[in-house]
VMD Tcl script that draws the C-alpha trace (Angstrom):
set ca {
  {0.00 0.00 0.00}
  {1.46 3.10 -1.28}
  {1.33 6.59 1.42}
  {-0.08 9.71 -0.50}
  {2.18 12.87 -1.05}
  {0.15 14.47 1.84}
  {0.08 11.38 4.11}
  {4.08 11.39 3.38}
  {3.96 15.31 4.42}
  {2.24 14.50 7.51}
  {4.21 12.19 8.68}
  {7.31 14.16 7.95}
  {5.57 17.07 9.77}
  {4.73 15.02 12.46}
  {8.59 13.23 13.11}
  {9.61 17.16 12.67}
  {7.49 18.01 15.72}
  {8.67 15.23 17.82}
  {12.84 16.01 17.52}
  {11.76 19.26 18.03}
  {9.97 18.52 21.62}
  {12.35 16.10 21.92}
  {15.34 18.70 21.27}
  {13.84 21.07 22.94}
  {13.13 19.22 26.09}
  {16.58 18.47 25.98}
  {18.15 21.88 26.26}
  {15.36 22.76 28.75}
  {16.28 19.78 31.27}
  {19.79 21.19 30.76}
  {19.12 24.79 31.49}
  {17.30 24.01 34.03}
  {20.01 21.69 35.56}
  {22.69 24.91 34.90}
  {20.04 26.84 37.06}
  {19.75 24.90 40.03}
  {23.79 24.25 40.12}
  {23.91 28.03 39.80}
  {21.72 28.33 42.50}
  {23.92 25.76 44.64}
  {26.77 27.34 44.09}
  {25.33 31.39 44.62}
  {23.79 29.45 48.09}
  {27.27 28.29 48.96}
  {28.66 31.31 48.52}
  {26.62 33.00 50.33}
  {26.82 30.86 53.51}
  {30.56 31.01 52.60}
  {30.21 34.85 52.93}
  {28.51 34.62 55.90}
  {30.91 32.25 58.07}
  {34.11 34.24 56.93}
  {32.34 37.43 58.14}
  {31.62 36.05 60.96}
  {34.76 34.66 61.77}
  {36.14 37.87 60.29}
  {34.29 39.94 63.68}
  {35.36 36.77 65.94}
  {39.43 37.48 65.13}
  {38.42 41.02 65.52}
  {36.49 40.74 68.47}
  {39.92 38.54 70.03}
  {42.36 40.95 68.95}
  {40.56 43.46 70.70}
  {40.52 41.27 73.48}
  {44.21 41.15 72.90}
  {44.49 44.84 73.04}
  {42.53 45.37 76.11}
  {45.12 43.08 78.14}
  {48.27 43.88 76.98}
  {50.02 45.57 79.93}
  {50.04 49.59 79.71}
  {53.19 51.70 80.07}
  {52.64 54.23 82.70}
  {55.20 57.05 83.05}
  {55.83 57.49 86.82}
  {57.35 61.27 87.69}
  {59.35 61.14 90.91}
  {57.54 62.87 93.93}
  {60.18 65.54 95.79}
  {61.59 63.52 99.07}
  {59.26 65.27 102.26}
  {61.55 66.63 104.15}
  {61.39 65.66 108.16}
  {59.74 67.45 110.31}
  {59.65 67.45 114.47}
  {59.75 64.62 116.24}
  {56.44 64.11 117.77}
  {55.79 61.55 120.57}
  {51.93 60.37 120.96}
  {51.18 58.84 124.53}
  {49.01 55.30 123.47}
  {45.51 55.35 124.68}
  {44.55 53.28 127.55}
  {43.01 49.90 126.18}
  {39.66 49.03 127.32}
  {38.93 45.85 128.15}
  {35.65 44.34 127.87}
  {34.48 41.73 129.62}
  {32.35 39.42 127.32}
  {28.55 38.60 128.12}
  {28.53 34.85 128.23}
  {26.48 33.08 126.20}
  {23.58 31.56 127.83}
  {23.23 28.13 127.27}
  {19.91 27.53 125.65}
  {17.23 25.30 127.95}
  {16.89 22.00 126.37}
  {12.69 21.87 125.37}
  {11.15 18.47 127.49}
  {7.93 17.41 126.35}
  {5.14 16.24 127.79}
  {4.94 12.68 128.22}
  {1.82 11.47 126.46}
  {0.60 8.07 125.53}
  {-1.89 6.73 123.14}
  {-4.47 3.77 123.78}
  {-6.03 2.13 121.33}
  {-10.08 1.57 122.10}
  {-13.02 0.24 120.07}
  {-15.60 3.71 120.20}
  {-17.23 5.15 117.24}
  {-17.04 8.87 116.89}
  {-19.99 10.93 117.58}
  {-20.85 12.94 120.82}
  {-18.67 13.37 123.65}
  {-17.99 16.75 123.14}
  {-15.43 16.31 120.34}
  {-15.00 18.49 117.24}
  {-13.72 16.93 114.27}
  {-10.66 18.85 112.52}
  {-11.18 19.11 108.38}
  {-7.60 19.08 106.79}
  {-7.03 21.90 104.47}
  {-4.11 19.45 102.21}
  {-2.83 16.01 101.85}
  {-0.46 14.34 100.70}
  {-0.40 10.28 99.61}
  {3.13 8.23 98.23}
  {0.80 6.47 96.15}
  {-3.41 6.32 94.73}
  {-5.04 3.47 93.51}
  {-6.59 4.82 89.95}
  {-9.75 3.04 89.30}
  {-13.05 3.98 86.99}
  {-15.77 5.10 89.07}
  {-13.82 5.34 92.09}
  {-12.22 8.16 94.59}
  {-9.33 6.19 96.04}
  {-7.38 9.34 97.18}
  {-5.88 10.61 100.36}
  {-9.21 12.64 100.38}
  {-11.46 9.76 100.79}
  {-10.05 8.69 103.59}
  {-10.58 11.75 105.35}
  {-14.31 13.12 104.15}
  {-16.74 11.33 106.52}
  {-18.25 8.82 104.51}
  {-17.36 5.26 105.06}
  {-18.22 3.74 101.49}
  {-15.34 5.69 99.86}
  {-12.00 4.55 101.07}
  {-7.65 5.66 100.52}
  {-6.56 2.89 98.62}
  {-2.65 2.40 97.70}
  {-1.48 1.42 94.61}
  {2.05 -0.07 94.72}
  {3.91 -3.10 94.37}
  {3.44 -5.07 98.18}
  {1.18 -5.22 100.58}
  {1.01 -1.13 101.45}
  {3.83 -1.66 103.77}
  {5.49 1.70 104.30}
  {2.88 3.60 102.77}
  {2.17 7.17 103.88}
  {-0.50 9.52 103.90}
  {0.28 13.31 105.44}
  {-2.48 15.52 106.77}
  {-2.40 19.71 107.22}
  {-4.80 20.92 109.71}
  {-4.83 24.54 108.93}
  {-3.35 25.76 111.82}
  {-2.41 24.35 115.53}
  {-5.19 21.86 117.53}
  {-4.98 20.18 120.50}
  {-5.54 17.03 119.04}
  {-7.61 14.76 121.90}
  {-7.95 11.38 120.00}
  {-8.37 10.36 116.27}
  {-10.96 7.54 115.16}
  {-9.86 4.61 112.58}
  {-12.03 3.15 109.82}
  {-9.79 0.39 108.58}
  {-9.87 -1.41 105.72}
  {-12.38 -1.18 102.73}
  {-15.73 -0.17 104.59}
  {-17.83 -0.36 101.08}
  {-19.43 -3.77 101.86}
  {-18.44 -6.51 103.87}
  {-16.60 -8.65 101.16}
  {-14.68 -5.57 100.41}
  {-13.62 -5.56 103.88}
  {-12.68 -9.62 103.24}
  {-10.92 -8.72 99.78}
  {-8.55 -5.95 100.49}
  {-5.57 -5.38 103.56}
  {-6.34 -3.95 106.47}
  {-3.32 -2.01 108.40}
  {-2.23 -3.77 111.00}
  {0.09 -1.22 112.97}
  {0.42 2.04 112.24}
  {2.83 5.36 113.05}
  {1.66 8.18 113.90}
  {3.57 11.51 114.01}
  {1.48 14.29 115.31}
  {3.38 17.39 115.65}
  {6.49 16.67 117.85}
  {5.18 13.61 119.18}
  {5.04 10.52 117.86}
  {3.20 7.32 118.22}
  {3.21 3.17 117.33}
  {-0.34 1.46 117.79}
  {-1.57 -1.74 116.94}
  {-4.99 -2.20 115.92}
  {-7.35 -5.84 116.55}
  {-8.46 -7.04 112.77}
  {-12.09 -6.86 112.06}
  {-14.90 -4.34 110.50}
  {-14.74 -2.36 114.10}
  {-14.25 1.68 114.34}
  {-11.33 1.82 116.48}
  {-10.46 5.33 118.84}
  {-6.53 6.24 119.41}
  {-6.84 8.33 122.81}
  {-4.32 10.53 123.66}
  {-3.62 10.82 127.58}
  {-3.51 14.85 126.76}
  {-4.22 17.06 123.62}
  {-1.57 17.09 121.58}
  {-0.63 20.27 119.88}
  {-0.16 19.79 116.27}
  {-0.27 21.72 112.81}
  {0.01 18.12 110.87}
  {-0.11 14.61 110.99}
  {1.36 11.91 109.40}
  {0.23 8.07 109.13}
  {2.50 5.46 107.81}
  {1.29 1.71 107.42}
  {3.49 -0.37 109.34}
  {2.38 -4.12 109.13}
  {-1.21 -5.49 107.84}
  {-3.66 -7.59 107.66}
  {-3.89 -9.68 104.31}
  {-6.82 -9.95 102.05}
  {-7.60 -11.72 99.15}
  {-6.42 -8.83 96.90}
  {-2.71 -6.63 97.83}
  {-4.07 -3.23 98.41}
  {-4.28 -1.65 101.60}
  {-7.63 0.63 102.39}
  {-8.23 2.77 105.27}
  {-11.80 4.10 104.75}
  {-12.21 6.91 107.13}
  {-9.68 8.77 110.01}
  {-11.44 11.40 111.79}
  {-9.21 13.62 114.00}
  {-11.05 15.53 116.93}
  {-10.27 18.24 119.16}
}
mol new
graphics top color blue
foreach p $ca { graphics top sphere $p radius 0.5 }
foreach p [lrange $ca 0 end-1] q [lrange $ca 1 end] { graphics top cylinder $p $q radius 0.2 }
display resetview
């Protein structure tokens, strides 16, 4: 099958068209490749510029440095020699002595001797006033959905809600700190151990067993019986005290590891 003259022209045309895109292309992926290393190089010698100026004001800035503690000639004109004058005699003054107020030697402070008892007694009556701390502190929270176990709960005067630890062990060593807004004469505080939220919460969780006390300068070691009993620490006087701090000594074990105390109320 023979091409016509104009099919031939087309084609011709057409392969025309192509080298030229394809030439063209060519020089443009080259131009644009002279470009960018143009580019690189102007952006190199620009950051070029900038680190030898500013090494440029760092030799400068040195040699000034340089300059400032070189050592200075100073040109010293001699002074005429005084020439002497009378001899004059001056009597010394009498020296005072002074006879040093001793220092008095400071009165060691004795406290009070004061014991705690351990009783069981609910709170309520008896002429007591309960003290609301104003801040707490806890070395560690049990974190659970639906729950308060903070140092609060143990402290707001409902027995459902309970301080629960949260660390590896059975709560031994555990401490929760108390501010009381100011000095009390603490009488007596009242113990809610364990978890008080139903009675095979009380069964599941530890219980403390013994338990330190440090309220204000005094400080204290009780042992408390096991069971779901609101127990009374009675102090043989007020104690004066800002704070308090509990720390969980030994316990009782439950079926789970996590010591509760559900309520502490301290009175005055």
């Amino acid at each position: 099958m023979k091409l016509k003259d104009a099919d031939k022209r087309t084609l011709i045309v057409g392969a025309i068209l192509v080298a030229a895109v394809l030439i063209a292309a060519f020089f443009g992926f080259k131009a644009i490749s002279r470009y960018k290393e143009k580019e690189e190089a102007a952006r190199k010698e620009y950051e070029m510029d900038i680190a030898r100026r500013y090494w440029e004001s760092e030799a400068e800035a040195e040699a000034e440095r340089h300059r400032q503690n070189e050592p200075q000639t100073v040109t010293v004109t001699p002074t005429e020699s005084p020439v002497a004058g009378p001899v004059v005699t001056v009597l010394p003054t009498p020296k005072v002595t002074f006879t040093p107020t001793p220092t008095p030697t400071p009165t060691p402070k004795v406290l009070k001797k004061i014991t705690a008892t351990v009783v069981a007694r609910s709170y309520g009556g008896g002429g007591l006033s309960r003290i609301s701390p104003d801040s707490y502190f806890a070395t560690s929270e049990l974190h659970q959905e639906g729950y308060d176990n903070s140092g609060w709960a143990a402290v707001d005067g409902d027995s459902v809600t309970s301080w629960q630890e949260d660390v590896a062990g059975n709560g031994t060593g555990e401490i929760l700190y108390y501010t009381l807004g100011g000095y009390h004469d603490v009488k007596c505080i009242f113990f809610k151990l364990g978890n008080w939220r139903s009675s095979s919460s009380f069964g599941a969780n530890n219980r403390p067993r013994a338990i330190s006390i440090w309220l204000g300068e005094y400080y204290f070691s009780v042992y408390f019986p096991d069971g779901m009993t609101e127990y009374c620490v009675e102090f043989s006087s007020p104690v004066p005290a800002s704070d308090v701090y509990f720390q969980i000594d030994s316990v009782f074990k439950g079926t789970y590891n996590d010591c509760c105390i559900s309520e502490i109320t301290i009175c005055e």
